[in-house]
C-alpha positions in Angstrom: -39.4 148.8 238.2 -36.9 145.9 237.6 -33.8 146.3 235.8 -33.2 144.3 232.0 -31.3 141.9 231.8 -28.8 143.4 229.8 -28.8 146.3 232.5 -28.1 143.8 235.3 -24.9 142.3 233.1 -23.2 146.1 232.8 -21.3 145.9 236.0 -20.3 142.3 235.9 -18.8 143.9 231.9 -17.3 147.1 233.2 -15.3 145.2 236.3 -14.3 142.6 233.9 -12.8 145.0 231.5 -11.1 147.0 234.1 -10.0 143.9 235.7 -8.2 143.0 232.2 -6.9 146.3 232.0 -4.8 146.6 235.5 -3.6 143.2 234.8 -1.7 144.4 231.5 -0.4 147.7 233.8 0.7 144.9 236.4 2.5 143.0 233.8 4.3 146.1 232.3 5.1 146.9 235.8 7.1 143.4 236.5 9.2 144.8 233.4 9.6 148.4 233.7 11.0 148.0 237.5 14.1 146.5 235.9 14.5 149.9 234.0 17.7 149.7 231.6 16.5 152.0 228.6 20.0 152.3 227.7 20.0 148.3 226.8 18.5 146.8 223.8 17.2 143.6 225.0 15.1 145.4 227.8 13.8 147.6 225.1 12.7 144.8 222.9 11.8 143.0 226.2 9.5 146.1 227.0 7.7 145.6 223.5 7.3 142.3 223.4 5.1 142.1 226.7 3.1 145.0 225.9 2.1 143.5 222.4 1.9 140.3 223.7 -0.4 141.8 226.8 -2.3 145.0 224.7 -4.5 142.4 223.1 -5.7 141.7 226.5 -6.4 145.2 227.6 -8.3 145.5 223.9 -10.9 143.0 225.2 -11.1 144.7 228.4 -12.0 148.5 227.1 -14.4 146.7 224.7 -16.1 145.1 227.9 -15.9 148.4 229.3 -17.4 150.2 226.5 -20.2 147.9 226.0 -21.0 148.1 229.5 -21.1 151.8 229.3 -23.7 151.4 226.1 -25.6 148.9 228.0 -26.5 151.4 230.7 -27.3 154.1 228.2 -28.5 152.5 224.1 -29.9 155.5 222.9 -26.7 157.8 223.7 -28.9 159.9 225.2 -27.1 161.3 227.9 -23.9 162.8 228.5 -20.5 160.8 228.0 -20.1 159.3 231.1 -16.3 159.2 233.1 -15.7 155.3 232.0 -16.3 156.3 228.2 -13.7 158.9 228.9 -11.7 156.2 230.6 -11.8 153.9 227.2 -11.0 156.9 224.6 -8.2 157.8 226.9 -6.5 155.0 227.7 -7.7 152.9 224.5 -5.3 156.1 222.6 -2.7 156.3 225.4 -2.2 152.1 224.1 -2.7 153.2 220.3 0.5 156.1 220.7 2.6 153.6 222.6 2.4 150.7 220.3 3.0 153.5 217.4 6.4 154.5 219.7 7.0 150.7 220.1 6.9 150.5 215.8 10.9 151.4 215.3 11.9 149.2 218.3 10.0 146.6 216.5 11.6 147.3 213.5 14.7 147.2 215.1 14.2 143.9 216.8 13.3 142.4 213.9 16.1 143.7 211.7 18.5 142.4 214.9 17.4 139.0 214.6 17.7 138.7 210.9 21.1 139.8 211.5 22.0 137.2 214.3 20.3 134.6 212.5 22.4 135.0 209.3 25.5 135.3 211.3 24.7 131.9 213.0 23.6 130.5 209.6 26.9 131.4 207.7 28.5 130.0 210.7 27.1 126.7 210.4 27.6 126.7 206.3 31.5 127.3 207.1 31.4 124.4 208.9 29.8 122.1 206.9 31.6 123.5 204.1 34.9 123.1 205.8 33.7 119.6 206.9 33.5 118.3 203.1 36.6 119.8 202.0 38.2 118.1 204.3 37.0 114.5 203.7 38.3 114.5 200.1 41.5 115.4 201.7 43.2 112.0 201.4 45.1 112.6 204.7 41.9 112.7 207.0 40.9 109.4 205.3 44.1 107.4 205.8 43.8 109.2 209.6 40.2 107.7 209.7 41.6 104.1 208.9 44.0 104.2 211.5 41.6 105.3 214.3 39.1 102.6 213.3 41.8 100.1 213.1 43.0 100.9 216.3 39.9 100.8 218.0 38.7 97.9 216.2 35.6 98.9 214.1 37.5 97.9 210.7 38.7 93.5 210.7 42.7 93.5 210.5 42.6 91.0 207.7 40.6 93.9 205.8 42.0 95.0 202.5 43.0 98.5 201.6 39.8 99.7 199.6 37.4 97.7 202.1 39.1 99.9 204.6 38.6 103.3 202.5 35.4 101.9 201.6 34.3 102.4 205.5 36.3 105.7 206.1 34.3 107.5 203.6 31.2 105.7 204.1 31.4 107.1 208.1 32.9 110.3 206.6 29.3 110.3 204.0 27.4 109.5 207.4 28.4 112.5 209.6 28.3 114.7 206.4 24.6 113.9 205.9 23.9 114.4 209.6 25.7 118.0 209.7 23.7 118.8 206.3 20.3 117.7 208.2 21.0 119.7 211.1 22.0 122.6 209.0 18.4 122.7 207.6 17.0 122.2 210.2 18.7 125.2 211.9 17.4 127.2 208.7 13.9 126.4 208.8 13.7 126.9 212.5 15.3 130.6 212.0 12.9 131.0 208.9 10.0 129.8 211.3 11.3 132.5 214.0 11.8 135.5 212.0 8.0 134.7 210.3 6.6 134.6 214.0 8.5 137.5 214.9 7.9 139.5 211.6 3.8 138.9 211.3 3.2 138.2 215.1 4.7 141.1 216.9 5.2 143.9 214.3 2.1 142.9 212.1 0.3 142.4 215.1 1.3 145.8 217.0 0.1 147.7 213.6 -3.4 145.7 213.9 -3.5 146.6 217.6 -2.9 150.5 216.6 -6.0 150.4 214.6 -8.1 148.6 216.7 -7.1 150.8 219.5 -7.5 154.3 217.3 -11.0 152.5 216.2 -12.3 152.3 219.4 -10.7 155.2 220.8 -12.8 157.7 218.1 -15.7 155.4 218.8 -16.3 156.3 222.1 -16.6 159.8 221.4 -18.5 160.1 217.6 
């Protein structure tokens, strides 16, 4: 008696799923030989991948699982060793990325903290940067630079000449101000990403994880 169709795809499944899921223990692997525990950046380094990389290894016990249902739709018989293999390492992934939560936490709390620092930075700068140009010394210093080099005609009167020292003075204020927002909306952008796309994603991985974990044994 020939096999279904469906029957004949099982293998092809299971060996793609386990495929998937030795490539996310090789990529955890290339990090966890550089072991530095002790070091925040390799902790945050070690969570990153494996939340970037679980995802992957979700697809692959699904494959697995559906393989395994594949080969047996009624349930009928016993659970068989790659069901086990999905519950156990489907809530091995769940527990780790539930470990991984306060290092997320932690990373994200870090780079709102480096990203304000570099932001108040920047606004002392640009703050700095205007009190200075109504300071009528830096003007007259302006004039005499631009004379000297030639960007202002000799035979130019005194307001034409202050009229082009602040207007370069206006110039590079408005180009500071631009890349200052700039600056913010990229952190804005980065801290979103990191916020919803790492931690909000490792909490959607725990469920999915848990969910299929209790799925291959109810």
């Amino acid at each position: 008696m020939t096999a279904s169709p469906t029957t004949r795809f099982s293998p092809l499944l299971r060996w793609m799923g386990i495929t998937l899921v030795v490539l996310l223990l090789l990529q955890m692997l290339s990090v966890l030989i550089l072991w530095d525990w002790g070091s925040e950046p390799f902790r945050q380094l070690v969570v990153e991948r494996l939340v970037s990389q679980a995802p992957m290894a979700l697809i692959g016990l699904v494959l697995m699982y559906v393989s395994s249902r594949l080969e047996d739709p009624s349930g009928s018989q016993a659970r068989t060793p790659l069901l086990w293999s999905v519950c156990i390492i489907s809530g091995l992934l769940a527990v780790l990325l539930t470990a991984a939560l306060p290092i997320a936490f932690g990373g994200d709390q870090l780079l709102q903290d480096q990203t304000d620092q570099q932001l108040a930075a920047q606004r002392a700068q640009l703050e700095m940067a205007r009190q200075q140009s109504q300071n009528p010394a830096v003007l007259q210093q302006l004039v005499r630079q631009a004379e000297s080099s030639g960007q202002i005609p000799a035979g130019a009167s005194d307001a034409q000449k202050t009229q082009a020292a602040r207007a370069f003075i206006d110039r590079q204020l408005e180009t500071m101000q631009s890349k200052f927002t700039q600056a913010e909306q990229s952190a804005k952008v980065a801290i979103s990403q990191r916020r919803f796309g790492s931690t909000g994603g490792a909490i959607a991985l725990i469920v999915a994880f848990t969910i299929l974990c209790l799925g291959t044994v109810l």
